[in-house]
Steps between C-alpha positions, in 0.01 A plus 500: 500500500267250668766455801505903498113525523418214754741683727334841525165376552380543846300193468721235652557249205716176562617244255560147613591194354337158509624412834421821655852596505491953472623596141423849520381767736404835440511846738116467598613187648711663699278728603270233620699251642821691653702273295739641210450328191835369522430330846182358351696357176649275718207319688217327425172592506399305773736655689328850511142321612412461850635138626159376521433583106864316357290154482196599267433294256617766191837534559510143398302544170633790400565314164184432426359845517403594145233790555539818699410383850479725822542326838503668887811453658653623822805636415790631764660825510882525583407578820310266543139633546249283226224678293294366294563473152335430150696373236482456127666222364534550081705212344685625217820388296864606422743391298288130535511547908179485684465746715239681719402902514391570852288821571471508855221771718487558846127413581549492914281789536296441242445111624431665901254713344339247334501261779359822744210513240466151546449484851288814493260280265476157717452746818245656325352223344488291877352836651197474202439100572513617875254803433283244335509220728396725745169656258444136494484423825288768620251486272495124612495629878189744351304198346584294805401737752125549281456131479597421842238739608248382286600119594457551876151687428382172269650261736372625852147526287455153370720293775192476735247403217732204374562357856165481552489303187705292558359445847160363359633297243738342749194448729273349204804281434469338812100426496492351185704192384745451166204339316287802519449613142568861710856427598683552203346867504573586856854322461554800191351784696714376813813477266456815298414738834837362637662591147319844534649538884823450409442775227399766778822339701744604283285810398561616909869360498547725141319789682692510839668785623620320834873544534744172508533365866903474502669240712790288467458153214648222411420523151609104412293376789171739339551351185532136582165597686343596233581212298360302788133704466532407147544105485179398404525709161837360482410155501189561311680673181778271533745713626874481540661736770862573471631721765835731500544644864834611630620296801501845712264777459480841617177610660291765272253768652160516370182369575469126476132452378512712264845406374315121531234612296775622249618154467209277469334734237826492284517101576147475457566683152785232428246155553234634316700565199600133534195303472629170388822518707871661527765639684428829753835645592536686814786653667690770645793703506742822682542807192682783562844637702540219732725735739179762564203382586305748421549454114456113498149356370360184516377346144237246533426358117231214501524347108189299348537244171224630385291645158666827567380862449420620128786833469215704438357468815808449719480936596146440587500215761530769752215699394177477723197294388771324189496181518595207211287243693157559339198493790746295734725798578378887681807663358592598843756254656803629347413865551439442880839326463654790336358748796569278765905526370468843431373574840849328618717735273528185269504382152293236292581365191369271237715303194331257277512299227262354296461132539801491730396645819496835714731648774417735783758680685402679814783732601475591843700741719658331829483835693 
């Protein structure tokens, strides 16, 4: 009666044995596979799986199955063509003989469906982070235009007042001698209308609209430069350079003071946050398809040793007027950097860890 039932149900039911050798077959089999239930009581279960399936780990524990398990298997029609398949394996016993109920399904177009919906989601879900990068980054551009505008008007206001500062105290300097109870002052005033100029400095540099002067650089020979304009900081804080530059370099187009000023403000970054001494890490390497030069980029990364950036204000250290350096910083370097890369269809990034150190990575087209 069992035997009778099993074989008019369109589901296709096998039974196999603890070896995975085909006990029984039934017509929905058939129906599914192309192969009669006689043909399949002589094989093996593995033989009706794609090749590529006969090695999985369950048709070598098929023992130890005790619970009603269902596994995705490839399985091969007579034909030849594989579909993909979802199996039931039921461990039952007769007569004292272990064996194993299979209820197989045909899941291929259920599985493409699924894996259609799939894709659907992660292109719609990259299209949303792409919508919102892009919110993001004009409402920077907005705030960036305003305070660009509003940073040239400030800076073209008070840059003639402080030089003229500056140039009295430097003149007062000269009349009067170190012992002068007056020289301390003056030495402040002369110190802090310098700090103030550099202020309005990178106020105009944060507010210009004057387009990168492209020409052909050599971008080791800028950055070995710029360690050079550094040395006396270097030596001062202690400083240990380690350098990574490819024996042969391709030439990048961009505009070499600015891309300069890139460098020593991200360096510049990297000594300060090593007061007592460390490691600053520079060097430089080819991305991209190396047969097209048109997608290759150069990646210059320039690693510090030290305090790192706190995680909560790692998305900020772009921001204008941010800074983590208290009354010594403007906020401004790195978002002049950021421009300044920008302005060369670039990219600037910052990693850090507390305690351990920071990385920048400027990624910069060839062409």
């Amino acid at each position: 009666m069992f035997k009778s039932m099993c074989e008019k149900v369109s589901l296709p039911l096998l039974i196999v044995d603890e070896g995975g050798r085909i006990a029984f077959a039934n017509r929905g089999t058939e129906a599914l596979t192309d192969y009669s239930p006689e043909e399949l009581m002589e094989v093996n279960l593995r033989d009706i799986c794609s090749p590529y399936e006969r090695n999985r780990f369950i048709f070598s524990n098929l023992l130890n199955i005790k619970t009603t398990t269902e596994v995705d298997i490839d399985l091969r029609r007579k034909n030849g063509a594989s579909f993909m398949a979802s199996i039931s394996f039921s461990p039952f016993l007769h007569q004292g003989r272990p064996l194993l109920l299979l209820i197989i399904r045909d899941v291929t177009h259920r599985r493409v469906q699924e894996g259609m919906i799939r894709e659907d989601e992660d292109r719609y879900r990259k299209l949303l982070e792409e919508r919102n990068r892009l919110e993001d980054q004009l409402k920077r551009s907005s705030k960036l235009a305003s305070v660009g505008e509003l940073a040239a008007g400030i800076a073209h206001e008070i840059n003639n007042p402080l030089g003229i500062i500056l140039g009295f105290a430097q003149d007062l300097l000269e009349d009067i001698s170190d012992s002068d109870p007056r020289y301390e002052s003056l030495k402040i005033i002369e110190q802090e209308t310098a700090r103030c100029g550099e202020v309005v400095k990178n106020l105009l540099d944060f507010a210009r609209l004057k387009p990168p002067q492209i020409t052909e650089v050599d971008v080791v020979l800028l950055l070995k430069q710029s360690v050079s304009l550094l040395q006396p900081r270097i030596k001062q804080n202690k400083i240990q350079i380690r350098r990574h530059f490819p024996k042969e370099f391709p030439l990048l187009k961009a505009d070499p003071q600015l891309l300069q000023q890139v460098f020593l403000n991200v360096m510049l970054n990297g000594i300060q946050a090593m007061p007592y001494g460390g490691e600053l890490r520079i060097g430089c390497k080819i991305e991209g398809n190396v047969s097209t030069q048109k997608s290759k980029k150069v990646r210059v990364t320039i690693s510090d040793q030290g305090h790192g950036i706190h995680p909560d204000h790692l998305n900020r250290v772009f921001d204008p007027f941010f800074t983590t350096k208290g009354s010594k910083g403007t906020g401004l370097g790195l978002s002049v950097c950021q421009r300044i890369v920008e302005d060369h269809f670039g990219k600037i990034e910052i990693e850090s860890t507390l305690d351990v150190g920071s990385s920048c990575h400027i990624l910069l087209p060839i062409q």
